[in-house]
C-alpha positions in Angstrom: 0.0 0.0 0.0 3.1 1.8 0.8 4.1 2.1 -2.7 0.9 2.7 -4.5 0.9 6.0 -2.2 4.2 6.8 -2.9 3.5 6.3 -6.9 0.3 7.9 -6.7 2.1 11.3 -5.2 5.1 11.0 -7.6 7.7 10.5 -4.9 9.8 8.5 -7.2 10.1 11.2 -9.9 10.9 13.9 -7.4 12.7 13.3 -4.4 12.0 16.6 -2.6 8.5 15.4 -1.7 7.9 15.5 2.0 6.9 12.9 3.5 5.1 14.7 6.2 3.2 16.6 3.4 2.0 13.6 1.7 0.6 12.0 5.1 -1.0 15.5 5.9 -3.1 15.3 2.4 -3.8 11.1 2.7 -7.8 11.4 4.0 -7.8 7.8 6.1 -11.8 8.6 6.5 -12.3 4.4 6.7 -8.9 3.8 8.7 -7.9 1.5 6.1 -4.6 1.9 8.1 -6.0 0.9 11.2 -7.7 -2.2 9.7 -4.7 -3.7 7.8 -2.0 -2.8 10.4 -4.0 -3.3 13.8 -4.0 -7.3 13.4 -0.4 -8.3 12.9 0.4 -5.6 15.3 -1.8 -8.3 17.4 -0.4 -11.6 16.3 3.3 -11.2 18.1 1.4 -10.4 21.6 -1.0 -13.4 21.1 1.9 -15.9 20.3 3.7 -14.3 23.7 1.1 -14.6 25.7 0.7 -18.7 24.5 4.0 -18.9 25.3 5.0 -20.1 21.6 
């Protein structure tokens, strides 16, 4: 997802694109972020806590 972003705001043809900028005009209204990044965020913490 990282790099359809990145392609979509042209950061490969010019490098002076900041990446603060680009997250300030990315509109997450669905928190597609949040969905994708919040379960394997979970996955190390539930194989601790079975002690695998």
């Amino acid at each position: 997802m990282i790099s359809a972003i990145g392609s979509d705001f042209g950061v490969e043809h010019d490098k002076t694109v900041d990446p603060e900028e680009v997250a300030n005009e990315l509109d997450d209204i669905v928190g597609t972020f949040y969905t994708y990044t919040l379960p394997a965020a979970l996955v190390p913490l539930k194989m601790k806590k079975e002690g695998k």
